[in-house]
N, C-alpha and C positions, 0 to 999 in steps of 0.2 A: 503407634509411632512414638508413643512418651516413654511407653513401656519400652520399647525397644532402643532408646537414648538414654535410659535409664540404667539397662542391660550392659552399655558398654564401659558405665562409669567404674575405672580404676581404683580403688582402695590406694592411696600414699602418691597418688599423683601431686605433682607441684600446684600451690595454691595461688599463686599468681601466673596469668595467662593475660596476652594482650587480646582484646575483645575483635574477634574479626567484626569486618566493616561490612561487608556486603554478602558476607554469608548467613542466610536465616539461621538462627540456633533456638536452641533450650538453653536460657542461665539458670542453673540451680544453684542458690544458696540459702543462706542467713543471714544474711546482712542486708538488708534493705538501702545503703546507701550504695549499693553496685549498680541498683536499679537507673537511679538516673542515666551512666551514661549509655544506656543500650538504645537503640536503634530502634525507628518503629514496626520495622519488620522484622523483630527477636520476640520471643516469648519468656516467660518467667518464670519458675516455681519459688516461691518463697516459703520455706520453714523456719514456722516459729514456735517456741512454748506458752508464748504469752497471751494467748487469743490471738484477734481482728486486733493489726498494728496500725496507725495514721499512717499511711503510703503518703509521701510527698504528690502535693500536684505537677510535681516537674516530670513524672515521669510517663514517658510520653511510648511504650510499646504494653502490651497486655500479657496477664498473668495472671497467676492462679495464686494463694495465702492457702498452706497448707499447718495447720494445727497441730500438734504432737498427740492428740488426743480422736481426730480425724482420721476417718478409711478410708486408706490411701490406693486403694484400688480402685473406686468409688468416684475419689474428687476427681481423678486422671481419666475415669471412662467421659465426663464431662468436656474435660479438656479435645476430644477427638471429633 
């Protein structure tokens, strides 16, 4: 299922999107402060270069720290 939300992600899509409210998603970024305002029934991937980042305790749905150095085949079989 990540693999295949993964599949559908657009190259040059617009980078701001308002967050639906009651639709379960995948957020994929890099930026760690988007995390906050998601929903507890959203999920997360978070890429980073910099290793394991301090995740705020504010955020309140679950998700995956994916590493630039990490197979990413691997951490996403976990995810399912």
């Amino acid at each position: 299922m990540v693999l295949e939300a993964l599949a559908a992600v657009q190259p040059g899509e617009s980078i701001y999107h308002e967050i639906p409210l009651k639709i379960p998603m995948v957020w994929l970024t890099g930026n760690p402060k988007t995390l906050r305002s998601l929903a507890t029934h959203h999920r997360w991937i978070y890429f980073t270069t910099e290793g394991e980042p301090n995740l705020s305790s504010s955020i309140t749905s679950k998700g995956l720290v994916i590493n630039g150095s990490d197979d990413l085949g691997q951490k996403l079989q976990i995810m399912t």
